[in-house]
C-alpha positions as CSV (number, residue, x, y, z in Angstrom):
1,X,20.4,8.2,0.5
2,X,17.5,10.4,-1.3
3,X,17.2,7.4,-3.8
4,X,16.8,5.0,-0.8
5,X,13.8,7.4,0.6
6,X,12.3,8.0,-2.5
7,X,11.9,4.4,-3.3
8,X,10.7,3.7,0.2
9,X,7.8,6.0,0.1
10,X,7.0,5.0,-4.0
11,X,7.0,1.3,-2.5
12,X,4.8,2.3,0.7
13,X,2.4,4.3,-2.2
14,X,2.5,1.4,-4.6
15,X,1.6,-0.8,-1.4
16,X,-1.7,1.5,-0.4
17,X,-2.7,1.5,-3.5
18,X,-2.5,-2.1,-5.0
19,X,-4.3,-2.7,-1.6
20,X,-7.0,-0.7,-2.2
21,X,-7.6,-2.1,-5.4
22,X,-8.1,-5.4,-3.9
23,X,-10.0,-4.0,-1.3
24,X,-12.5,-1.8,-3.5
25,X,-12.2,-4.6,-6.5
26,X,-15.0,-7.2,-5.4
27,X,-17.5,-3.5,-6.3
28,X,-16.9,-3.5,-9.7
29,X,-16.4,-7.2,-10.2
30,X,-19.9,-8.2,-9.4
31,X,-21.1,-11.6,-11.3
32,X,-18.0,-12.3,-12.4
33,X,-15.4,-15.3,-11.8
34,X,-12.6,-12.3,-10.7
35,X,-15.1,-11.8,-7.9
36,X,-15.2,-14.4,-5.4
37,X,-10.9,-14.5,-6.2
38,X,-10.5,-11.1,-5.4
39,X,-13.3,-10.8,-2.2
40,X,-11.2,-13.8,-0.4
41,X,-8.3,-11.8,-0.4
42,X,-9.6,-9.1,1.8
43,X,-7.0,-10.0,4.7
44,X,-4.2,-9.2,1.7
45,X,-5.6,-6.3,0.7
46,X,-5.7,-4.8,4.2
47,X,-2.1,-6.3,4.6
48,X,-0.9,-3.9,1.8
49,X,-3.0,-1.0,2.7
50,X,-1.2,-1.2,6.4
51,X,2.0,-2.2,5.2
52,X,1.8,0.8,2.2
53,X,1.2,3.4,5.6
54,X,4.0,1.7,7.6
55,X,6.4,2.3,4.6
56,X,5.2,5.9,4.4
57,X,5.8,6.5,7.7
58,X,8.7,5.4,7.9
59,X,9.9,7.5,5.0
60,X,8.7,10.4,7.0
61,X,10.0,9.6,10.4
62,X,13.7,9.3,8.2
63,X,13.3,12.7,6.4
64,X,12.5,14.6,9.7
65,X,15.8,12.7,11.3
66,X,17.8,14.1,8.4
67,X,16.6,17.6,8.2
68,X,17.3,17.9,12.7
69,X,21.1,17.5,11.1
């Protein structure tokens, strides 16, 4: 069960993070092809970011169940 957790909250970390880098990416791309690729896929970005904090949340809502036992 520990495995199971600790995968969920690397997946919900991996999630926030690859969605910030999608969301921060269009800065650093500027003039660049990558640019208008990446700044269209804002919506995915905040997808990831909110989907990365679900996941964490989750993980932590579990962890508090199994520590009341």
């Amino acid at each position: 069960m520990a495995s199971r957790q600790l995968r969920t909250l690397e997946r919900g970390i991996l999630c926030i993070v690859i969605g910030a880098a999608v969301l921060l990416g269009p800065r650093f791309l500027q003039g660049s092809a990558w640019f208008e690729m990446i700044a269209g896929a804002y919506l995915v970005g905040w997808f990831a970011v909110v989907l990365g904090v679900a996941l964490v949340v989750v993980d932590l809502v579990q962890r508090a169940k199994n520590t009341r036992r």
